[in-house]
ZALODREN-971032 format. One record per residue (C-alpha): y negated, z, x. Coordinates in pm, whole numbers, plus 50000, padded with zeros to 5 digits. Example, Ala and Ser with C-alpha at 12.3 -4.5 7.8 and 13.67 -1.06 7.14 Angstrom:
BEGIN
<r y="50450" z="50780" x="51230"/>
<r y="50106" z="50714" x="51367"/>
***
This chain:
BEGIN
<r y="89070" z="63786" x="59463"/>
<r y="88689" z="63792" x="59528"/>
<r y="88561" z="63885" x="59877"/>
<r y="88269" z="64195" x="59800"/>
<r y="88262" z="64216" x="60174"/>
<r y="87956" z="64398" x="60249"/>
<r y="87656" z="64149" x="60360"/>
<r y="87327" z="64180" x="60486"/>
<r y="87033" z="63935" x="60354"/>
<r y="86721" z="63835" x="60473"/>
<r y="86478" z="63843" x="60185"/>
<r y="86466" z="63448" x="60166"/>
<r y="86860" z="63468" x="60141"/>
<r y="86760" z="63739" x="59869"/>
<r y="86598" z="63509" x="59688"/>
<r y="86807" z="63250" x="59644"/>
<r y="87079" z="63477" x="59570"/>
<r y="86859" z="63649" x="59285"/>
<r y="86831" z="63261" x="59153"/>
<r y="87171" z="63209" x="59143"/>
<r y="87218" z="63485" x="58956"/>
<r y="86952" z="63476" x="58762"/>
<r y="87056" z="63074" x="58672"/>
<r y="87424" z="63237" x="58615"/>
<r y="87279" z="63508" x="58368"/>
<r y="87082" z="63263" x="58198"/>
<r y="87366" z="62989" x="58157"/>
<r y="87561" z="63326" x="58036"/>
<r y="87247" z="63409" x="57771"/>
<r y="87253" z="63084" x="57635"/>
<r y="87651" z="63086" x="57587"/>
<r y="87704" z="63424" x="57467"/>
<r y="87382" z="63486" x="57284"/>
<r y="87452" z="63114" x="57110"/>
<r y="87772" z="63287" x="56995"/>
<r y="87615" z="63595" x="56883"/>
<r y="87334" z="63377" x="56683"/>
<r y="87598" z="63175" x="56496"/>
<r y="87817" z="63501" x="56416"/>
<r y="87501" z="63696" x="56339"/>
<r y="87446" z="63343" x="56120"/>
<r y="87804" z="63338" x="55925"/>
<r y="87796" z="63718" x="55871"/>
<r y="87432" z="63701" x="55673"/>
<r y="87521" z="63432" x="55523"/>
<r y="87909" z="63578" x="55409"/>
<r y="87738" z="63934" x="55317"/>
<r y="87546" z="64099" x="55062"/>
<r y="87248" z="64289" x="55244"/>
<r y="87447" z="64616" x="55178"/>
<r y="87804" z="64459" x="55297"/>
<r y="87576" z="64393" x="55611"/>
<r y="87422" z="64717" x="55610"/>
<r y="87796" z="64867" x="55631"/>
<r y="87835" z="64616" x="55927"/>
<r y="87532" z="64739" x="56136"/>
<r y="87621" z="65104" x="56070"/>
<r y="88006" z="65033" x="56136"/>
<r y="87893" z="64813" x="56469"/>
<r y="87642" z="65057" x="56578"/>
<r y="87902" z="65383" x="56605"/>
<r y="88111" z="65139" x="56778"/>
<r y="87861" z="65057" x="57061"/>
<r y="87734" z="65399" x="57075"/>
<r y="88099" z="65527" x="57149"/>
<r y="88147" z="65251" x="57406"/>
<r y="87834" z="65331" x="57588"/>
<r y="87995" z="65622" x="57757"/>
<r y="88262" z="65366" x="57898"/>
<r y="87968" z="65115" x="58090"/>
<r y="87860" z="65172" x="58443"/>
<r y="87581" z="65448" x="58404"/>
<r y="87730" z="65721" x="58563"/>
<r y="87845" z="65422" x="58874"/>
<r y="87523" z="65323" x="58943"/>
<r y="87404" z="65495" x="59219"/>
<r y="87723" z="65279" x="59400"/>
<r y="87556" z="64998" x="59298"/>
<r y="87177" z="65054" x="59451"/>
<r y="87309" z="65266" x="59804"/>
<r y="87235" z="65015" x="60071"/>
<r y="87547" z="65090" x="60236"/>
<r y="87887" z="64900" x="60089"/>
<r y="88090" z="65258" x="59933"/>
<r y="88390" z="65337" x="60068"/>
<r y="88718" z="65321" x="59835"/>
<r y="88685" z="65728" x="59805"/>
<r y="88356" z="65678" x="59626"/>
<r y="88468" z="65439" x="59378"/>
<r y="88765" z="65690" x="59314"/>
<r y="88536" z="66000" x="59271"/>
<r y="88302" z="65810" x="59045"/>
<r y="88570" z="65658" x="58823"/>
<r y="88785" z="65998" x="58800"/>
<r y="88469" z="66150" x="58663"/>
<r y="88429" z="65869" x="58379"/>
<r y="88798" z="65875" x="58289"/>
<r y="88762" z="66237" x="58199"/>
<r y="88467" z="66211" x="58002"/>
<r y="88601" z="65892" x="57831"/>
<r y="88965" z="66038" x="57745"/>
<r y="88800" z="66365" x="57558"/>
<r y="88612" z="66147" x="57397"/>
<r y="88931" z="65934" x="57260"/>
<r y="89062" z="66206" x="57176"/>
<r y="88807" z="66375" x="56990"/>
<r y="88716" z="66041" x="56802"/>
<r y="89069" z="66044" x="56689"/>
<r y="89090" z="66323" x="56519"/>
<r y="88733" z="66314" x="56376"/>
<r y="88838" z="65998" x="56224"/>
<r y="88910" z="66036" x="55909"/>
<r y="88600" z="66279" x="55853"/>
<r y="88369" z="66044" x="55987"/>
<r y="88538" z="65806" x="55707"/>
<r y="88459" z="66064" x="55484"/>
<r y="88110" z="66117" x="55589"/>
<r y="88020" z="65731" x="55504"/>
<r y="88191" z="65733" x="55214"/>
<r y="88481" z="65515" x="55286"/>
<r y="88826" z="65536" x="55168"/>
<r y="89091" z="65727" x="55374"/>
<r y="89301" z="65443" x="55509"/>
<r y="88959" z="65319" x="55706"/>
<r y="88962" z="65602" x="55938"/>
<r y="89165" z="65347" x="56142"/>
<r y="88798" z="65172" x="56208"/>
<r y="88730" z="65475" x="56459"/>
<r y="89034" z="65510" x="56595"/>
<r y="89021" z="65145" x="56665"/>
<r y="88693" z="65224" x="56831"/>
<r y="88834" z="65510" x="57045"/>
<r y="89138" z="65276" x="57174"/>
<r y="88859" z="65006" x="57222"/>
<r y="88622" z="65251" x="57438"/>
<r y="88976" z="65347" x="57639"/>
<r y="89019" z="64988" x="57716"/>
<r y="88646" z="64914" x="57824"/>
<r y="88639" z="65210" x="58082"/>
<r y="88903" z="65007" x="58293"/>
<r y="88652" z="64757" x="58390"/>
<r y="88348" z="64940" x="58498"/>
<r y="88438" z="64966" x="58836"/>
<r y="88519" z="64598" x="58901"/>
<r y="88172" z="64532" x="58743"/>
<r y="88021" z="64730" x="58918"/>
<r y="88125" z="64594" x="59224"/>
<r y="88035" z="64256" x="59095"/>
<r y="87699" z="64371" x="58991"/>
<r y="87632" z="64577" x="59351"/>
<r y="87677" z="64214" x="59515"/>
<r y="87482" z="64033" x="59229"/>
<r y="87790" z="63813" x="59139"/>
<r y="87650" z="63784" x="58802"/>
<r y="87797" z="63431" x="58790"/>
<r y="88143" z="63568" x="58800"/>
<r y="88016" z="63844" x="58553"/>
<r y="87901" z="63574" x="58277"/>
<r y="88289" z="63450" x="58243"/>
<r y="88394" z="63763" x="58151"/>
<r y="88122" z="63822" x="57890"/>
<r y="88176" z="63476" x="57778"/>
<r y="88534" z="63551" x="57704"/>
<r y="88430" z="63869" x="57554"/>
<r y="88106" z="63728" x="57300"/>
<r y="88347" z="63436" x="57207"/>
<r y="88683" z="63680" x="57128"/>
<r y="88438" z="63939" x="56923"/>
<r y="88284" z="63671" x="56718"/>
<r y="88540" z="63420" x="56646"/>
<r y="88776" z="63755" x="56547"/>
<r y="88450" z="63951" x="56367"/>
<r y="88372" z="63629" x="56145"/>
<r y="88736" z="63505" x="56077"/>
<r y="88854" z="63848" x="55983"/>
<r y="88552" z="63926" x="55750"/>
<r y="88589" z="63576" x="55589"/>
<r y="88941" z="63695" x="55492"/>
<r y="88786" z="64003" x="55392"/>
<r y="88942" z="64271" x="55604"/>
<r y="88536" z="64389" x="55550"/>
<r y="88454" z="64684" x="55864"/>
<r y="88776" z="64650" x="55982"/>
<r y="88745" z="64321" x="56108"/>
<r y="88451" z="64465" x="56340"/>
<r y="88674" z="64736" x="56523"/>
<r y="88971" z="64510" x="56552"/>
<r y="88716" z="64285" x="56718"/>
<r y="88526" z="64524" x="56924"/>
<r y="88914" z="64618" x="57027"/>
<r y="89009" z="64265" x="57148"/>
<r y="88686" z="64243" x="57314"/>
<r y="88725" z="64521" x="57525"/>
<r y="89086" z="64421" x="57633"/>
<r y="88975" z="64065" x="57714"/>
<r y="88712" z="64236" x="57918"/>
<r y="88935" z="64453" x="58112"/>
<r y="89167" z="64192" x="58179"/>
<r y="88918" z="63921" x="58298"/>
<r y="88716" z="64201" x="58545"/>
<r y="89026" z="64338" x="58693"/>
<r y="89146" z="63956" x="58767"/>
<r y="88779" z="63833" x="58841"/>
<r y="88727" z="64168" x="59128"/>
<r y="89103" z="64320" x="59122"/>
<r y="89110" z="64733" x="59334"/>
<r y="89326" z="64930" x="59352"/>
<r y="89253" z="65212" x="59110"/>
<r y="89331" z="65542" x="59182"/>
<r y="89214" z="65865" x="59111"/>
<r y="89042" z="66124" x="59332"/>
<r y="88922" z="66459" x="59224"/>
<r y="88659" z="66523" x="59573"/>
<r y="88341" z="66695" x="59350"/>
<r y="88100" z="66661" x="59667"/>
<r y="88138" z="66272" x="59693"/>
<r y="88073" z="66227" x="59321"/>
<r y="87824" z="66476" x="59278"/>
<r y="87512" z="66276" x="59496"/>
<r y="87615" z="65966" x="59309"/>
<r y="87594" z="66163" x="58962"/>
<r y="87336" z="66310" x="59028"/>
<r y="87112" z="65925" x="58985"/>
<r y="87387" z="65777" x="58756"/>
<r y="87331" z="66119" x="58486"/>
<r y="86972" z="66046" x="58419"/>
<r y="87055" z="65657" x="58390"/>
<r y="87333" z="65680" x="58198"/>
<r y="87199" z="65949" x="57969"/>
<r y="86931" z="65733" x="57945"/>
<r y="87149" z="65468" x="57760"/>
<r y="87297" z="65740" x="57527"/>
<r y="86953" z="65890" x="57437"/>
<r y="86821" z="65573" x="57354"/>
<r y="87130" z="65485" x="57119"/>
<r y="87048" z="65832" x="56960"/>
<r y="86666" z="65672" x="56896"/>
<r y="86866" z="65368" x="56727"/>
<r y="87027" z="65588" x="56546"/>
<r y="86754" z="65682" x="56264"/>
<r y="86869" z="65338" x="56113"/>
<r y="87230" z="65352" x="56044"/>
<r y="87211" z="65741" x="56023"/>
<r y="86895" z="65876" x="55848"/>
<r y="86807" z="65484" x="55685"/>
<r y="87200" z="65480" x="55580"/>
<r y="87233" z="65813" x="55429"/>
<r y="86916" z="65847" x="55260"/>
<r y="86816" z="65507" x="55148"/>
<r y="87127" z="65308" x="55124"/>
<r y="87317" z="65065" x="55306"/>
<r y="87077" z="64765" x="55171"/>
<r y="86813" z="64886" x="55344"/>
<r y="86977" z="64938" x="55648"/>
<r y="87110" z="64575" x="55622"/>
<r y="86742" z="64471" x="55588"/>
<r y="86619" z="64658" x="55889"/>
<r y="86947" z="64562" x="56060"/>
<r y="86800" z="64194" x="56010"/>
<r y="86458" z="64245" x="56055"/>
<r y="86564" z="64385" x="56402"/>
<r y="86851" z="64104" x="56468"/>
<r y="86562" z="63807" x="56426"/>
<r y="86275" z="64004" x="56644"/>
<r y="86513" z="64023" x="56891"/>
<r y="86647" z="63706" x="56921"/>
<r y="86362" z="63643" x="57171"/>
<r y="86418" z="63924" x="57441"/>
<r y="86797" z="63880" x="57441"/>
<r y="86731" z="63694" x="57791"/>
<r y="86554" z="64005" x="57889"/>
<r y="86875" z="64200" x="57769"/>
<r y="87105" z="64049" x="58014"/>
<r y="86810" z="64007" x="58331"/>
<r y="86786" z="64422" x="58274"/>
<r y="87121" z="64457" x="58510"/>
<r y="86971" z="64210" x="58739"/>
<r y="86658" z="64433" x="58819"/>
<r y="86834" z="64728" x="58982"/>
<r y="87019" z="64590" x="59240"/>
<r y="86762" z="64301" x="59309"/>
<r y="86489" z="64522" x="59299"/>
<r y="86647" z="64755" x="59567"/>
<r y="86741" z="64568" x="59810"/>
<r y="86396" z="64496" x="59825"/>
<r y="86261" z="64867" x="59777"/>
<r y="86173" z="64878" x="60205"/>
<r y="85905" z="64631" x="60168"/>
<r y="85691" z="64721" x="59900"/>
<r y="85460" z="64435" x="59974"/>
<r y="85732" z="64193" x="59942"/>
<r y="85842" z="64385" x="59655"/>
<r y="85534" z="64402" x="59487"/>
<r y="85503" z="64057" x="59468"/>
<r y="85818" z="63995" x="59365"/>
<r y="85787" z="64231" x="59086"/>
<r y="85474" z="64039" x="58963"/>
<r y="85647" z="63714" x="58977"/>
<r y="85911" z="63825" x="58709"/>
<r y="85698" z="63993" x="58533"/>
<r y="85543" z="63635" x="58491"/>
<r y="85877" z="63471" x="58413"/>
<r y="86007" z="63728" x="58148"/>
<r y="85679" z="63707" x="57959"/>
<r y="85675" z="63306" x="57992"/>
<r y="86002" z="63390" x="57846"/>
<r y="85940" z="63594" x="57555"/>
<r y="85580" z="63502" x="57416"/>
<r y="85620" z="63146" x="57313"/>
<r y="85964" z="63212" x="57140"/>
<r y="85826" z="63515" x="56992"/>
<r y="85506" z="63324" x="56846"/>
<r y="85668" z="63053" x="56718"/>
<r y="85956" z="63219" x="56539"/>
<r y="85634" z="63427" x="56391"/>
<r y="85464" z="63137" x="56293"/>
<r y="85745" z="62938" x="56129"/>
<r y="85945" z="63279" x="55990"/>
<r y="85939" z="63174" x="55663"/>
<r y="86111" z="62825" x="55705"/>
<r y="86316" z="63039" x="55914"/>
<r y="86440" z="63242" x="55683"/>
<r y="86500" z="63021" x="55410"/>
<r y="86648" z="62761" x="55553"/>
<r y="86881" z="62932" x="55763"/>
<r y="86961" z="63309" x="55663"/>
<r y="86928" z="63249" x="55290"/>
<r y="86645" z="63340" x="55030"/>
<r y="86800" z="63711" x="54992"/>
<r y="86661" z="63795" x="55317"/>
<r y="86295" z="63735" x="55235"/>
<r y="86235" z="64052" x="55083"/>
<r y="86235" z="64174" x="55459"/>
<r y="85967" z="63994" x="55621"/>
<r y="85705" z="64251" x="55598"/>
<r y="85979" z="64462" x="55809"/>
<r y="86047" z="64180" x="56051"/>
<r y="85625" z="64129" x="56104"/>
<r y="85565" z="64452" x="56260"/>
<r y="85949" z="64438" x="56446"/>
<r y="85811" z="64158" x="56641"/>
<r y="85527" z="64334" x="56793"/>
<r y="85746" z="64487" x="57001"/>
<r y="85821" z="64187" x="57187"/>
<r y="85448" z="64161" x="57353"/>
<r y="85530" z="64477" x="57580"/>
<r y="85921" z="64442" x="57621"/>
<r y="85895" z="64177" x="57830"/>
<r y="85712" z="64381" x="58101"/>
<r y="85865" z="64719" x="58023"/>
<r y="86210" z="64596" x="58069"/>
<r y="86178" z="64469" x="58385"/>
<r y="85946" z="64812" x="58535"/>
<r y="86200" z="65017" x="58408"/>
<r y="86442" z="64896" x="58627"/>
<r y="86186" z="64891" x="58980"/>
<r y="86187" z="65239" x="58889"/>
<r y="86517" z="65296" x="58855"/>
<r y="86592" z="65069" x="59201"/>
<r y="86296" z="65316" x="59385"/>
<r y="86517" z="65622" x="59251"/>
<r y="86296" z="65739" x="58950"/>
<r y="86594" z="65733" x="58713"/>
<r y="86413" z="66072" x="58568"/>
<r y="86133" z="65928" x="58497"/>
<r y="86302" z="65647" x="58336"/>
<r y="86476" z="65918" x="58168"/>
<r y="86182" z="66123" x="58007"/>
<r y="86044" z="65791" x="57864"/>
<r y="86399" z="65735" x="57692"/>
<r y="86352" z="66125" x="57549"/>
<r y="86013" z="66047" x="57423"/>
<r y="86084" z="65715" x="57275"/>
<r y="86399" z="65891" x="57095"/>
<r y="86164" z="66238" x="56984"/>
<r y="85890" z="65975" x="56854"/>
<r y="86126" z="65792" x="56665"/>
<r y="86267" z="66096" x="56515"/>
<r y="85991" z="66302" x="56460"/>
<r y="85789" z="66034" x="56284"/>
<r y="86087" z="65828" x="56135"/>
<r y="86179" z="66084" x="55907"/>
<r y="85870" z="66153" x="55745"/>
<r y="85805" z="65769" x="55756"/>
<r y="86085" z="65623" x="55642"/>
<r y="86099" z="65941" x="55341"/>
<r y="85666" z="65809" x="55251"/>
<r y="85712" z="65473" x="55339"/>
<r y="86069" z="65346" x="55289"/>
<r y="86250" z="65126" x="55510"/>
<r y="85928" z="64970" x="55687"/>
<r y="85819" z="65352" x="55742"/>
<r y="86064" z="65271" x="56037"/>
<r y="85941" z="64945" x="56124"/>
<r y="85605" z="65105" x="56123"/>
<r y="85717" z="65459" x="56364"/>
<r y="85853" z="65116" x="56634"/>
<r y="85483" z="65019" x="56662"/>
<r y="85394" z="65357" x="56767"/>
<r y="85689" z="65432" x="57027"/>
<r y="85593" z="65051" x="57185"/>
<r y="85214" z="65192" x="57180"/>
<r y="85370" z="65463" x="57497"/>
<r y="85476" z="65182" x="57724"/>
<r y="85083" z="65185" x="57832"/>
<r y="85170" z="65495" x="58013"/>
<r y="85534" z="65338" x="58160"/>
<r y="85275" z="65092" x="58296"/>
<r y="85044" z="65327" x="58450"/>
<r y="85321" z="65574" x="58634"/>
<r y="85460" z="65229" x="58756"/>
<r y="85100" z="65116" x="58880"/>
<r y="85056" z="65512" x="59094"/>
<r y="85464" z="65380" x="59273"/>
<r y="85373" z="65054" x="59333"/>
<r y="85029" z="64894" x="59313"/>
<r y="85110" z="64541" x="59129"/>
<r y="84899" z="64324" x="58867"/>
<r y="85104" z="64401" x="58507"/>
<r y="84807" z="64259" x="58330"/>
<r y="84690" z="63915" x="58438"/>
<r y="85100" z="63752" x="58376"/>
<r y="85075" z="63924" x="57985"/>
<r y="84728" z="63812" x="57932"/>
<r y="84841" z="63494" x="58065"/>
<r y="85161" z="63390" x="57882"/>
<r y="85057" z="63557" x="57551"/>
<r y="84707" z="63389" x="57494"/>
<r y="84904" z="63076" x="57592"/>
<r y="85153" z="63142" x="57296"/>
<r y="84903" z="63223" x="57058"/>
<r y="84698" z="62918" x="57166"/>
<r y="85016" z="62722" x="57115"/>
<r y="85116" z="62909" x="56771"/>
<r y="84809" z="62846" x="56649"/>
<r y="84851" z="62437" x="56664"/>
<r y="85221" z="62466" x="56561"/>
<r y="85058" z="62678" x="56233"/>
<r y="84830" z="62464" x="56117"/>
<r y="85073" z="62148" x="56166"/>
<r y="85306" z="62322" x="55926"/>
<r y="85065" z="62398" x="55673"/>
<r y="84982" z="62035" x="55656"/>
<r y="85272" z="61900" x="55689"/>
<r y="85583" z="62158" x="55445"/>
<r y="85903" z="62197" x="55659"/>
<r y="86153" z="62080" x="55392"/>
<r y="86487" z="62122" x="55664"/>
<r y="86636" z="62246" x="55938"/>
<r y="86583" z="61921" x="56107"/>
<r y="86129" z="61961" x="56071"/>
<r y="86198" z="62286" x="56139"/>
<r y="86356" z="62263" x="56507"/>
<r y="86113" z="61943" x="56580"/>
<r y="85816" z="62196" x="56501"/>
<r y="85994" z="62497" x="56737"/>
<r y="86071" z="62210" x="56971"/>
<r y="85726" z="62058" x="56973"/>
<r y="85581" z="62446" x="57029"/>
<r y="85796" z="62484" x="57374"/>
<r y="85672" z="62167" x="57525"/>
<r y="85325" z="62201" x="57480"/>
<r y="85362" z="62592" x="57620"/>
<r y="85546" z="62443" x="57921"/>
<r y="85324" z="62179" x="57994"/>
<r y="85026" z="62412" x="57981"/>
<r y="85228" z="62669" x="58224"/>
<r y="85317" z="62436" x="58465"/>
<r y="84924" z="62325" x="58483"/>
<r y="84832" z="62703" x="58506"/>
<r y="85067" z="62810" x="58707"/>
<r y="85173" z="62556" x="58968"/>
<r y="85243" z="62747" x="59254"/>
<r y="85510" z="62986" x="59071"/>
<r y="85654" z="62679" x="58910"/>
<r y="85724" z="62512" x="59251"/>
<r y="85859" z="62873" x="59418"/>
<r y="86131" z="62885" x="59166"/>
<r y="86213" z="62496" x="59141"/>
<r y="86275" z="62490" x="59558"/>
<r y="86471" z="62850" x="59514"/>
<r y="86699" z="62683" x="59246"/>
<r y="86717" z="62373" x="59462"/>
<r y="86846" z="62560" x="59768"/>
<r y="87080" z="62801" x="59635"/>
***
C-alpha cells in the first residue's frame, strides 16, 4: 500500500521531487512511447493506407469515449494545497461514475448505428461496445491516479502505463496480424484499461465508496469542468480527421494524415507525458511567483531543448525516414507531414504555459483557447480540406498553431517570464545543427537504417555539446538536482 500522507516541501525538496518525477516520466516516455513507435511501426507496415485509415478512425472514437473516464473532472483534488479528505474523493468520483455509466449505456445501444454510420458490417458493432466496457473499466482508476499524481508519484504512475502501452500493443499488433482487422483495437483498448485498473488500485489501493454530498463536489467541479471539457473539446478539434476527412475523402486519406500526424509527433511525445507534471508542480509553487517564474523559464528551456533538435533532424532526414522504415507507400504524404511539423516549434512552450495556467486557476482561459483551436479547425477545415484535399487540413494546423502568440501574451500579463530567449535559443541551435546533418546527407546517400541512425545520432551530439557550452549554468542545476534526489 503506498503512503500519500500529506507532506509539506520546501521548494529545494520541490525540486528534487519534480526531478524524480520528471526522470520517472521520462524513463516511462522512453518505454511506453518505444512501444507505441514499434506498434505504430508493425501496423504501417501490416496495413494498406486505408486499412490504417480504418485504424485511426476506429482508435480515435475509442480515446474520445475514454476521455470522459481520465481525471478532468478530479483535478481540482489534485492542485488544493490541502491533502482532501476521503468525502472529497467520494463526491468527485460519484459524479464521474454517473456521467461514465450513461455514457456505457448509451454507447451500447448506439452501437450498431455507429457501425452503420462507417460502413461496417453488423457483427462489428461489438468494436463500440468493447469500447463502452473498456471506458467502464478505465473510470475505476482515476482516483488512485489522481492521488498518485496530487503527490507527484509519477514513478509509481509509469508502471502502470508501462503495463498498459505494452498489453495494448503486443494485443493491437498480434490480433491485427491474425486479421481480426478493428477489432483487434477495442479488444486491446479493453485489456488495456483492465490492466490499468488493476495495477492503480494495487499501486494506491482506497476504499471506494460512493457519496452523493452536491456542495463538496460542486467547488471542485467547478475547476475540473473547464479542464476536463477542455480535453473533450479538443478531441472534437481532432475530430475533422476521422470524421469530416473519413466521410468525405476516404479512409486513405485519413490513413495519410493519420501518419503524417503519427511521425510529427513523435518528437513532443515527451511533452505529452511532462503535461500532467505541470499542474501539480507548477502549484505548489504558485505562492512565489518569483520562484515560479523562474522555474517556469527553466522548463520552458528543457522542453524546447527537447523538441527542436528531434524535430529538425527527423525534417531533415524524412525521406530516408520514410523509406527505409515505414515503406515507399507512405511517401505520397510528405507534403502533409512538412507543414504537420511546424507545429512542433510552439508546442514545446504552449504545453507547458497551459498548464501554469491551469496550476494559477485559469482553467477558463485554458478553456476558451481549446474552443478557439476546435472553431478554427472547423470553420476553416471544411472549406480546406473540400479546396485543398487532405493537406487543406494540414494547412488549417498552421493557422490554429499561429494563435498560441496570444496563449503567450495572456501568460506574459499572469506572470512576467522570458518565453522568447529559450525558443530562440534551442531552435536556431537545431537549425544550425540540421543544417550540417543536411548537407552531410546530400554528400554522402543514406543507403540503411544503420547511416541513417549514425546521421540522427551524429545530429544529437553536436546539439548537446553546443547546449551544454551555451547553457552551462542550467546544465549543472539539473545534473546536481538528479544527483540528490
Amino acid at each position: 500500500m503506498s503512503d500519500l500522507s500529506e507532506q509539506t516541501l520546501s521548494p529545494r525538496d520541490l525540486g528534487h521531487q519534480a526531478v524524480r518525477s520528471a526522470t520517472a516520466l521520462m524513463v516511462r516516455q522512453v518505454v511506453v512511447q518505444g512501444l507505441n513507435v514499434v506498434g505504430g511501426i508493425l501496423l504501417a507496415r501490416l496495413l494498406t493506407p486505408t486499412e490504417f485509415g480504418l485504424y485511426a478512425i476506429v482508435t480515435f472514437l475509442l480515446t474520445f469515449l475514454a476521455a470522459f473516464g481520465g481525471t478532468g473532472l478530479a483535478a481540482s483534488l489534485i492542485r488544493q494545497p490541502n491533502e482532501p479528505v476521503e468525502l472529497e474523493y467520494r463526491s468527485v468520483y460519484t459524479i464521474q461514475q454517473v456521467i461514465v455509466i450513461a455514457l456505457v449505456l448509451v454507447l451500447w445501444m448506439a452501437a450498431p448505428w455507429i457501425a452503420h454510420a462507417y460502413r461496417l458490417p453488423p457483427d462489428n458493432a461489438w468494436i463500440f461496445r468493447l469500447v463502452a466496457l473498456s471506458l467502464l473499466a478505465t473510470s475505476f482508476m482515476v482516483i488512485p491516479q489522481v492521488r498518485l499524481e496530487r503527490h507527484l508519484a509519477f514513478d509509481k504512475l509509469a508502471l502502470v502505463e508501462i503495463a498498459q502501452a505494452f498489453t495494448y500493443n503486443v494485443t493491437a499488433v498480434f490480433l491485427a496480424w491474425w486479421g481480426l482487422g478493428p477489432l483487434s483495437f477495442a479488444i486491446a483498448l479493453l485489456l488495456r484499461s483492465i490492466t490499468g485498473a488493476i495495477l492503480a488500485n494495487w499501486i494506491s489501493p482506497w476504499k471506494i465508496g460512493w457519496s452523493w454530498d452536491w456542495n463538496t463536489a460542486r467547488k471542485h467541479l467547478e475547476f475540473g469542468l473547464f479542464l476536463q471539457g477542455g480535453q473533450v473539446v479538443s478531441l472534437i478539434k481532432d475530430s475533422i480527421t476521422p470524421v469530416f476527412v473519413g466521410l468525405y475523402l476516404g479512409a486513405e486519406s485519413v490513413g495519410y494524415i493519420n501518419w503524417a500526424q503519427m511521425v510529427a509527433n513523435y518528437t513532443v511525445m515527451a511533452l505529452m507525458v511532462f503535461q500532467r507534471l505541470y499542474m501539480p508542480m507548477f502549484a505548489r509553487l504558485q505562492q512565489d511567483r518569483v520562484l515560479l517564474a523562474r522555474f517556469v523559464e527553466r522548463v520552458l528551456l528543457v522542453t524546447n531543448a527537447i523538441t527542436a533538435p528531434v524535430s529538425v533532424l527527423t525534417l531533415v532526414l524524412i525521406e530516408p525516414i520514410t523509406r527505409l522504415i515505414f515503406g515507399e507507400k507512405w511517401l505520397v504524404a510528405l507534403p502533409i507531414f512538412y507543414l504537420l511539423v511546424l507545429a512542433n516549434l510552439v508546442v514545446a512552450s504552449s504545453t507547458p504555459l497551459q498548464g501554469l495556467l491551469n496550476a494559477l486557476g485559469q482553467s477558463q482561459t485554458t478553456f476558451a483557447f481549446t474552443l478557439l483551436w476546435a472553431g478554427i479547425t472547423w470553420v476553416l477545415g471544411l472549406p480546406f480540406v473540400y479546396w485543398f484535399g487532405d493537406i487543406g487540413f494540414a494547412i488549417t494546423n498552421v493557422v490554429v498553431q499561429v494563435t498560441n502568440l496570444w496563449l503567450f501574451a495572456i501568460v506574459r500579463k499572469q506572470l512576467p517570464i522570458c518565453i522568447w530567449g529559450p525558443v530562440l535559443s534551442t531552435w536556431a541551435t537545431s537549425l544550425l545543427v540540421g543544417v550540417i546533418v543536411w548537407l552531410l546527407a546530400q554528400l554522402a546517400t543514406v543507403p540503411n537504417l544503420y547511416i541513417l541512425v549514425g546521421f540522427f545520432l551524429l545530429g544529437l551530439l553536436l546539439f548537446g555539446v553546443i547546449f551544454a557550452q551555451r547553457h552551462k549554468t542550467t546544465v549543472r542545476e539539473l545534473y546536481w538536482a538528479w544527483k540528490v534526489r
